[in-house]
C-alpha positions as CSV (number, residue, x, y, z in Angstrom):
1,X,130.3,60.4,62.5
2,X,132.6,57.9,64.1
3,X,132.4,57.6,68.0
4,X,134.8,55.8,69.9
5,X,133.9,54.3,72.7
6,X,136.8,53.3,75.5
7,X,136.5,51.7,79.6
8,X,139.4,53.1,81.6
9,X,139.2,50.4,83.8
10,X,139.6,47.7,81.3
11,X,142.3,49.5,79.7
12,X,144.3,50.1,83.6
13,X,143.5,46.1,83.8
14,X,144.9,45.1,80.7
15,X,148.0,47.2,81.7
16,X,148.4,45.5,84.8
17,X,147.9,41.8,82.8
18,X,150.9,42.7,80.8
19,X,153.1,44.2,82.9
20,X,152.9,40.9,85.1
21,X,153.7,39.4,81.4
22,X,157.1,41.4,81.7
23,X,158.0,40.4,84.7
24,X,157.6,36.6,84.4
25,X,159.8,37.3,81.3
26,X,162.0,38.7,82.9
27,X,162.4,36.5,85.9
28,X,162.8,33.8,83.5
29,X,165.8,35.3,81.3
30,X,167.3,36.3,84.4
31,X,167.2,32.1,85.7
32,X,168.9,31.2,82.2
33,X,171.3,34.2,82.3
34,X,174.1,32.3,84.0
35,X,174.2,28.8,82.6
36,X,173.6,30.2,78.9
37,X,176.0,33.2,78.8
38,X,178.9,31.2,80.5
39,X,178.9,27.6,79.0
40,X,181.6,25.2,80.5
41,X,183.6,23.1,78.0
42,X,183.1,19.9,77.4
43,X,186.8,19.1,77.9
44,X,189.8,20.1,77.8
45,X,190.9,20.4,74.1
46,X,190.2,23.1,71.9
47,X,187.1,21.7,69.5
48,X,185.1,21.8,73.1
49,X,186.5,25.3,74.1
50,X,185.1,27.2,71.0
51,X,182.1,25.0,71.1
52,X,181.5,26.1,74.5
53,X,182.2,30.4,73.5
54,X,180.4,29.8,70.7
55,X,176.9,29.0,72.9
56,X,177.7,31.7,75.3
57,X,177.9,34.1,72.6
58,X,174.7,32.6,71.9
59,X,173.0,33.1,75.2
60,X,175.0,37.1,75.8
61,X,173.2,38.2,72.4
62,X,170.5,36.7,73.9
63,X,170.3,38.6,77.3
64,X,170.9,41.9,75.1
65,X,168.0,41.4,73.1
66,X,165.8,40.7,75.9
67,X,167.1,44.0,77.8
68,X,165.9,45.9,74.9
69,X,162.4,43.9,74.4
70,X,162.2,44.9,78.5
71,X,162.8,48.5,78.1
72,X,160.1,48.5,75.4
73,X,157.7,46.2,77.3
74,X,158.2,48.5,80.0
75,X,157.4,51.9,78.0
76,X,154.4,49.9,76.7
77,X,153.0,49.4,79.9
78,X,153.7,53.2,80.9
79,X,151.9,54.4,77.5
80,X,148.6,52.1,78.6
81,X,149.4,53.3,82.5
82,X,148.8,57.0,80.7
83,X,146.3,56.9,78.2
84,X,143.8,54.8,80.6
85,X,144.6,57.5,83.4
86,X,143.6,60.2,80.6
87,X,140.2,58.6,79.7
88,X,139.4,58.4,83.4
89,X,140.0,61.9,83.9
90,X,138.2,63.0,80.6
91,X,135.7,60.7,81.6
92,X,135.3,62.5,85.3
93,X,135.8,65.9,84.1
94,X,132.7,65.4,81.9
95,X,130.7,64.1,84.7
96,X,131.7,66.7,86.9
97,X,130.5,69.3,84.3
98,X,127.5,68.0,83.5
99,X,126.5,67.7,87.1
100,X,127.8,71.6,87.3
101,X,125.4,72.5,84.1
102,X,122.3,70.8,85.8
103,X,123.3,72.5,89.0
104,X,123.8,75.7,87.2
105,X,120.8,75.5,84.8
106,X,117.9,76.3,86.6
107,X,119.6,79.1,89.1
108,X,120.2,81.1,85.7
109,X,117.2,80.3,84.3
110,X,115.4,82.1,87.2
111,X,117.6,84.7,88.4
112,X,120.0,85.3,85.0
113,X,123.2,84.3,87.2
114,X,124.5,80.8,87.9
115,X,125.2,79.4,91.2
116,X,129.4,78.3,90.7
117,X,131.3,79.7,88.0
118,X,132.9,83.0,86.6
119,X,131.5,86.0,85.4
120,X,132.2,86.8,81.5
121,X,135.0,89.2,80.8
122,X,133.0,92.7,78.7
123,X,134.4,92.9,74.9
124,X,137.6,95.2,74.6
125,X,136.6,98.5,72.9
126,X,132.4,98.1,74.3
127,X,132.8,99.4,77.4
128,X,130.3,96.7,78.8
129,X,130.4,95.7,82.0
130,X,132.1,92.6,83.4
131,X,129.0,89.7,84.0
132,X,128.5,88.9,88.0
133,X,129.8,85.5,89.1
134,X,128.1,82.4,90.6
135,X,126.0,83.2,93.5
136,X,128.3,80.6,95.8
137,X,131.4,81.0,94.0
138,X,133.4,82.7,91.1
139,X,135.3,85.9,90.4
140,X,133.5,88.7,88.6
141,X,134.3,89.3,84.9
142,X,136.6,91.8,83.9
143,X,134.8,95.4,82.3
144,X,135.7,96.1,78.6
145,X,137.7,98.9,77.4
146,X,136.0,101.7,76.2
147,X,135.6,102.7,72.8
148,X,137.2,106.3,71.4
149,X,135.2,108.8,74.2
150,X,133.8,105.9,75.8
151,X,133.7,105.0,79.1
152,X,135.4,101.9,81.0
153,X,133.0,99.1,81.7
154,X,132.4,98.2,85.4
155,X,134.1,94.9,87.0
156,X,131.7,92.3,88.0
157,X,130.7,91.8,91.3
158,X,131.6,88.5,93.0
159,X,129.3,85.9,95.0
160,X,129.5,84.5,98.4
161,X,133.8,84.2,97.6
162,X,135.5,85.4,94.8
163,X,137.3,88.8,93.5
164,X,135.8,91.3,92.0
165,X,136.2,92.0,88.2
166,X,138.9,94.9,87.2
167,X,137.4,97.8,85.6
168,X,137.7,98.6,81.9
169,X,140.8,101.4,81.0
170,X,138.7,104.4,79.6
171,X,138.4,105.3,75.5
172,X,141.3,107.7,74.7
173,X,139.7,111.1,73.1
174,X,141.7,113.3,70.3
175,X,139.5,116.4,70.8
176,X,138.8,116.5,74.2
177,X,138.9,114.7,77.9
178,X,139.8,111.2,77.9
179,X,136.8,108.8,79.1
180,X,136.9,107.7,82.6
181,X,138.3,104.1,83.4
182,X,135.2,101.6,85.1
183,X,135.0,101.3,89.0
184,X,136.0,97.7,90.0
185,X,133.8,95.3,91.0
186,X,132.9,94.4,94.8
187,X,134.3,91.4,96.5
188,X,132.7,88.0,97.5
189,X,130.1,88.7,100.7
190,X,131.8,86.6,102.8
191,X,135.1,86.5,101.5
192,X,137.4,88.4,98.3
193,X,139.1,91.2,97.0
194,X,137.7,94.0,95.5
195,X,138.8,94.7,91.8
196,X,141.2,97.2,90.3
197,X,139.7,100.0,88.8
198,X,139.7,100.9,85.4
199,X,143.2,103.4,84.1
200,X,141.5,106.7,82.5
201,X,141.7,107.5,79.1
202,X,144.2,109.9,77.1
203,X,143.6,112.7,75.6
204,X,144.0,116.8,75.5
205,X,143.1,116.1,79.2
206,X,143.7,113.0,81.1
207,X,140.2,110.9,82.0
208,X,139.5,109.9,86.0
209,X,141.1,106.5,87.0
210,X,138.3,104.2,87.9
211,X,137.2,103.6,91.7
212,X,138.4,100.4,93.3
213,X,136.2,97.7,94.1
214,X,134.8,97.3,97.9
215,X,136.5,94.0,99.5
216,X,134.2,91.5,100.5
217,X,131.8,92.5,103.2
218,X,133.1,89.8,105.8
219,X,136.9,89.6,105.1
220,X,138.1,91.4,102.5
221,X,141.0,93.9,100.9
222,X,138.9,96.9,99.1
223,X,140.7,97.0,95.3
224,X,143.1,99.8,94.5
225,X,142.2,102.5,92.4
226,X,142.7,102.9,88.7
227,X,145.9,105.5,86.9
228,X,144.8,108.9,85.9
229,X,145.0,109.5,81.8
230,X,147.8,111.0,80.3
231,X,147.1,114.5,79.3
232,X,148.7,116.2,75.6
233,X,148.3,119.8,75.2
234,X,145.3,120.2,77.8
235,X,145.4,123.4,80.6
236,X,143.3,120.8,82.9
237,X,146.5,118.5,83.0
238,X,146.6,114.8,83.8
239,X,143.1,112.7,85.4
240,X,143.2,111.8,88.8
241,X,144.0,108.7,89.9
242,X,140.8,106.7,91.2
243,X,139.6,106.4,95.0
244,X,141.0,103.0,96.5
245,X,138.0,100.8,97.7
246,X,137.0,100.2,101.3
247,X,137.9,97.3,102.9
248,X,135.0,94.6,104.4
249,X,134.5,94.5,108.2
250,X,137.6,92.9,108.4
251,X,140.3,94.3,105.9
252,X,142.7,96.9,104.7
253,X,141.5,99.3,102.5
254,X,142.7,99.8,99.0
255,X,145.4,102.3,97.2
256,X,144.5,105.3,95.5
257,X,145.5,105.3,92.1
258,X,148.6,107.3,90.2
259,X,148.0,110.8,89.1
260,X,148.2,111.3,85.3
261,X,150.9,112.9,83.8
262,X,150.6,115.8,81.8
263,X,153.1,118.0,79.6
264,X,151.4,121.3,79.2
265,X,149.4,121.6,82.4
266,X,149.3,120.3,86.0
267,X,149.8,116.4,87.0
268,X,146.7,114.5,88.0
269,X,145.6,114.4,91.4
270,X,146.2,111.1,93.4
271,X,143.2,109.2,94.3
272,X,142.6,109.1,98.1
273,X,143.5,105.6,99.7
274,X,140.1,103.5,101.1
275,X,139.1,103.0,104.8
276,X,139.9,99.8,105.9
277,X,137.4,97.3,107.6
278,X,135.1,98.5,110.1
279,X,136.3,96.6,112.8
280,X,140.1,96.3,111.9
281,X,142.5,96.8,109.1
282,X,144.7,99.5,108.0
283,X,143.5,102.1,105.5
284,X,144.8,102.3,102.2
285,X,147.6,104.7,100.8
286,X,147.1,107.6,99.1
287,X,148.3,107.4,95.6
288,X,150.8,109.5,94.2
289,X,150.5,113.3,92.4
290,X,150.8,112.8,88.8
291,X,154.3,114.6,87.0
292,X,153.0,118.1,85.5
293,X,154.2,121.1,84.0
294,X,153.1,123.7,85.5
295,X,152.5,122.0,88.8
296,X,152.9,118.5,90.2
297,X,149.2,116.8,91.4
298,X,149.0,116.8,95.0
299,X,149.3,113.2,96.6
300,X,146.1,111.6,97.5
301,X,145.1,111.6,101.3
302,X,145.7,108.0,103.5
303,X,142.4,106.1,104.2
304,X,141.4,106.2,108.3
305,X,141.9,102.5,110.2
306,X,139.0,100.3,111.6
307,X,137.4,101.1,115.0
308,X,139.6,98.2,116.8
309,X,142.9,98.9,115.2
310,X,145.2,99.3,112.2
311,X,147.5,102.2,111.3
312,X,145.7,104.8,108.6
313,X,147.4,105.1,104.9
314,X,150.2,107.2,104.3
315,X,149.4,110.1,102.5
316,X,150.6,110.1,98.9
317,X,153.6,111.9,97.6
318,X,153.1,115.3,95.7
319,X,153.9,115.4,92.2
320,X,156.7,116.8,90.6
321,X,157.1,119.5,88.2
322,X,159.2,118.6,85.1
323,X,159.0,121.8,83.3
324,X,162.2,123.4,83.7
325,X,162.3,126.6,81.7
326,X,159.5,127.9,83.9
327,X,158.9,128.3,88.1
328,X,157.2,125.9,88.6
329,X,155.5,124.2,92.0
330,X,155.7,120.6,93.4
331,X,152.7,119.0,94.5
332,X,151.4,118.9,98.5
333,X,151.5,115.4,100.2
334,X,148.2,113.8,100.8
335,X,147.0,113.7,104.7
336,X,147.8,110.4,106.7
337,X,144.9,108.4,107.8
338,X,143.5,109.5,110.7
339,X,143.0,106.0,113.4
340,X,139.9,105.5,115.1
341,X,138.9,104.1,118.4
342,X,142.5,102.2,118.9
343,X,145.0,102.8,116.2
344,X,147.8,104.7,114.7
345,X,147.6,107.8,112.1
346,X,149.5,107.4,109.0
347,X,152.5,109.4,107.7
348,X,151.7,112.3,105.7
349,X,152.7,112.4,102.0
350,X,156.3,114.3,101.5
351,X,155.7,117.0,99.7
352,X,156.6,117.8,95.5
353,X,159.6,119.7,94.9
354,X,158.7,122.7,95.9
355,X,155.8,121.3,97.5
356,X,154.3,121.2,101.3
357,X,154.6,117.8,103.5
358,X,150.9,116.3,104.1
359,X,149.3,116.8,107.8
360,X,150.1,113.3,109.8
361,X,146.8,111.6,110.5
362,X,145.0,111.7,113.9
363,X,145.4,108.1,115.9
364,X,146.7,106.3,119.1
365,X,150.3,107.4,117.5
366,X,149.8,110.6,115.2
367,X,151.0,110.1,112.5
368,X,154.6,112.1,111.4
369,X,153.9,115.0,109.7
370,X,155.6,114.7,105.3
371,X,158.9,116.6,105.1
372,X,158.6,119.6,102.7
373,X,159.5,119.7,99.0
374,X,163.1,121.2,98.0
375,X,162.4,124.5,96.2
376,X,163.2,125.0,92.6
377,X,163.1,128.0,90.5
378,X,164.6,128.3,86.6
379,X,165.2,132.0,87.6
380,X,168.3,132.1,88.7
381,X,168.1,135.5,89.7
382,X,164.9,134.8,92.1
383,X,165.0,132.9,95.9
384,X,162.9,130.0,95.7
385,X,162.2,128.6,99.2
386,X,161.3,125.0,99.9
387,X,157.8,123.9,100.8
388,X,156.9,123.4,104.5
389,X,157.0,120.7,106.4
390,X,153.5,118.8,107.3
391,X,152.2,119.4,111.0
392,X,152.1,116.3,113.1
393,X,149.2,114.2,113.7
394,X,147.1,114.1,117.2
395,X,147.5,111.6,119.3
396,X,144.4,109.6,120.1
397,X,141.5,111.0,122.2
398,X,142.5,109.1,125.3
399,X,145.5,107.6,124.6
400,X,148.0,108.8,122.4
401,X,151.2,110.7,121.6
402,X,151.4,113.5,118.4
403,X,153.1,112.9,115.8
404,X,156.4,114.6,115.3
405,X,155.8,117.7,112.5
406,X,157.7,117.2,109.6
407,X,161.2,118.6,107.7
408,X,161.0,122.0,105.8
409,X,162.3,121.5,102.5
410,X,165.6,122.8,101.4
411,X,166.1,126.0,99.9
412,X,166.8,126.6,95.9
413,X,170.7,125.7,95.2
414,X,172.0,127.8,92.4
415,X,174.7,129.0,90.7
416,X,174.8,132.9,92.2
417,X,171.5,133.0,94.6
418,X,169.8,130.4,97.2
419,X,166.7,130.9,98.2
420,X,165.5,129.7,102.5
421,X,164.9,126.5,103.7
422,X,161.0,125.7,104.3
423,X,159.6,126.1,108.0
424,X,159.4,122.6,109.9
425,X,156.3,121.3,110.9
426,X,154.6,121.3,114.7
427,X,154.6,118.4,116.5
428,X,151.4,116.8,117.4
429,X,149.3,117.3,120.3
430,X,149.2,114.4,122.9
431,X,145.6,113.0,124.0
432,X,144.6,113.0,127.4
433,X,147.6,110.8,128.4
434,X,150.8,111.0,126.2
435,X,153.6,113.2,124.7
436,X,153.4,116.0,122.5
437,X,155.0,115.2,119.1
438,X,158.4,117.3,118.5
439,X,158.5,119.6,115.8
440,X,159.9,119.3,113.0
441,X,163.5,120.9,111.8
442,X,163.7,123.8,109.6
443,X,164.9,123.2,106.1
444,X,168.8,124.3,104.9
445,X,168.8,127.2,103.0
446,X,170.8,127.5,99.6
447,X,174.4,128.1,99.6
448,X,175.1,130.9,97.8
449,X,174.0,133.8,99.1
450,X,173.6,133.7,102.9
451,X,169.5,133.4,103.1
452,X,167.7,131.8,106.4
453,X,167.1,128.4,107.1
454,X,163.6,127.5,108.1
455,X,162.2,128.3,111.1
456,X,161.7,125.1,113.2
457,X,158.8,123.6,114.2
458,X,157.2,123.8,117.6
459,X,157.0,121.2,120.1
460,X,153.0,119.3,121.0
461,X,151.6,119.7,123.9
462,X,150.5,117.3,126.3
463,X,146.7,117.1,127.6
464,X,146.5,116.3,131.5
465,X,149.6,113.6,132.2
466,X,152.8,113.4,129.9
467,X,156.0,115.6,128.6
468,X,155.9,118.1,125.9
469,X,157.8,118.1,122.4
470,X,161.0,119.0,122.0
471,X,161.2,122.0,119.9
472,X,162.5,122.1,115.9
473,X,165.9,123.2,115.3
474,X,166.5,125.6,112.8
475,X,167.9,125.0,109.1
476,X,171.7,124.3,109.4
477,X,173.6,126.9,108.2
478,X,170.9,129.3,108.9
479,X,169.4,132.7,111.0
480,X,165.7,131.2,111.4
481,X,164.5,131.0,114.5
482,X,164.2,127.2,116.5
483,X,160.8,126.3,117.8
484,X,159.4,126.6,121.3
485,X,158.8,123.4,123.5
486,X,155.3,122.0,124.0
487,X,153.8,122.2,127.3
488,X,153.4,119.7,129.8
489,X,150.4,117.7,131.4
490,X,148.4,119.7,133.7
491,X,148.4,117.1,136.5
492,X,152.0,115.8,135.4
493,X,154.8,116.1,132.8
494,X,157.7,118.2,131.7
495,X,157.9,121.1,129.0
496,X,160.0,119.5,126.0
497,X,163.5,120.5,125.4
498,X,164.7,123.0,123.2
């Protein structure tokens, strides 16, 4: 075997020795340039005239040649430049790894993990679990795929800073439940992102989306969860969507994952969004109902915030129902967040068609309660009435105003009957100091036939000092019946407005 043995810095010298070749070459064609490319005549008559062109032409071919041995001189010099600068980088890239390997040699020797470097990825179709990463630094390896029925493999978990590994998608199945997807693996411990989990497999009934990954335990966003399976011809429906990881001390929590869709049963349920850090963040979202048949998945509920601040997840969306030979019924929106010592509730998940609004989550600021789903019926004959609006969040403990109750969902609009408008939601009751959330309106009925709009919501109340919530007005074009005000503080405030 041939080796070939090369000094960068005798090749970068050698490149410097003839580029200061060029340029003495050049200085001196540039000196002859004039008196050789513009020869006077010897005299006046015409043998010395053409004598005289004849040795310019000379010294002009000249100069053109030497222009072009330049240029080449010059990408000669760049070529040596680039090839020395190569070596010198193979040359410290090989250093730096063999350093790295004697680092790295004994730490896996003795604990099976090295100290810098990534984890290895699990083989597709195994369902093995992603290898941990360096014990200082390195993202976790990604799980494998599961095998038919099988399992996702598990993300690897991260050292002092990296990301964890994404979980593996779960085995698809032809006779039964799709396999779960892996959880993601945890972040770095002082730093890094938890990973994704795994999607769940297909089959007659969707497989469970994987967990997401914890964020790192310092600073760090937990991983979102992984997509229910798909479901075929199974009564279960779709998988739900995996859990969102929590998020470190400092952090925001993950998402919940999708719902899976199914076309004989229900959607998938969405996976509920993580708490954020312990200290602050905001807290994940809940992920969204999965699309069924017979029923869209409710939406997954919002993660709560850390003790210091943050605003908790919205709830997730309910699913829809796609089946439209049948009454069918939407999914309910996931619960908002609920904040902790300071912070704000999150939204509450509007609901499926057909479906309720989610409950806004508890906080400094309740969170708004999810407007209602719109009704739907195939029945044309039958009143469908839309789903009620979600009920607004408290307001902190000390601090706080409620959340204002959500929208009822419309009422069914067909060609010969209309079914009522959903109810709004209440409003929110205040903490000990703030406003009552106001309730939320009553949804329109349908408009053929003359039926109610929804009742609206009622106004919060207030604790000890602040105004109540206005009452919910009822569904336009309707005979429901508006809301009543919140009370007022017992040492001070005002009943709400009707």
């Amino acid at each position: 075997m041939a080796f070939l043995f090369v000094a960068p810095e005798t090749l970068t010298a050698a490149a410097a020795d003839i580029a200061g070749i060029g340029s003495t070459l050049g200085e001196a064609g540039a000196a002859a340039a004039t008196p050789t490319t513009a020869v006077l005549a010897a005299g006046a008559d015409d043998v010395s005239a053409a004598v005289a062109s004849l040795f310019s032409s000379y010294g002009q071919a000249y100069q053109s040649l030497s222009a072009q041995a330049a240029q080449f001189h010059s990408q000669f010099v760049q070529a040596m430049q680039a090839g020395a600068g190569s070596y010198a980088t193979a040359e410290a890239s090989n250093v730096a790894q063999t350093a790295l390997d004697l680092i790295n040699q004994p730490v896996l020797t003795l604990t099976g993990r090295p100290l810098i470097g990534n984890g290895a990825n699990g083989a597709a179709g195994t369902g093995a679990n992603g290898g941990a990463a360096g014990w200082l630094l390195g993202d976790g390896g990604a799980g494998g795929s599961g095998g038919l029925e099988q399992q996702g493999g598990t993300g690897g978990a991260a050292g002092l800073f990296g990301n964890g590994g994404a979980g593996g998608a779960g085995g698809a199945s032809t006779v039964g439940t799709g396999a779960a997807g892996g959880a993601g693996g945890a972040g770095g411990l002082l730093w890094g992102q938890g990973g994704i989990g795994g999607t769940g497999g297909s089959g007659i009934d969707g497989g469970a989306g994987g967990v997401g990954g914890a964020g790192g335990a310092l600073f760090g966003i937990g991983g979102a969860g992984g997509q229910g399976g798909i479901a075929s011809t199974g009564l279960t429906g779709g998988g739900a969507g995996g859990d969102g990881g929590a998020g470190g001390l400092f952090g925001n929590g993950g998402i919940g994952g999708t719902g899976g869709l199914s076309s004989v049963g229900p959607g998938g349920v969405g996976g509920n969004g993580g708490a954020a850090g312990t200290l602050l963040g905001n807290g994940g979202g809940g992920g969204v109902g999965g699309f069924g048949a017979t029923q869209g998945g409710d939406g997954g509920d919002g993660g709560a915030t850390g003790i210091f601040g943050g605003t908790g997840g919205a709830g997730g969306a309910g699913g829809q129902s796609t089946n439209a030979l049948a009454d069918s019924v939407g999914g309910n929106g996931g619960q908002g967040g609920d904040g902790r010592l300071f912070g704000n509730g999150g939204a509450g998940g509007v609901g499926g068609v057909g479906g309720v609004g989610g409950v806004g989550g508890v906080g400094g600021v309740g969170g708004v309660g999810g407007v209602g789903g719109a009704a739907y019926t195939s029945n044309i004959l039958m009143n469908a009435t839309g789903g009620n609006g979600g009920q607004g969040g408290t307001g902190g403990t000390l601090f706080g105003n409620g959340g204002g109750g959500g929208t009822g969902g419309a009422g069914f609009v067909g060609p010969s009957s209309a079914g009522d408008g959903g109810n709004g939601g209440g409003g929110g009751r205040a903490g000990l100091i703030g406003n009552g959330g106001a309730g939320g309106a009553g949804g329109a009925p349908g408009p053929n036939g003359g039926f109610s709009g929804g009742n609206g919501g009622n106004g919060g109340d207030a604790a000890l000092i602040g105004n109540g919530g206005n009452s919910g007005d009822v569904g336009l074009s309707g005979a429901g019946t508006p809301g009543l005000p919140g009370n007022g503080g017992l040492l001070i405030g005002t009943i709400g407005n009707t």
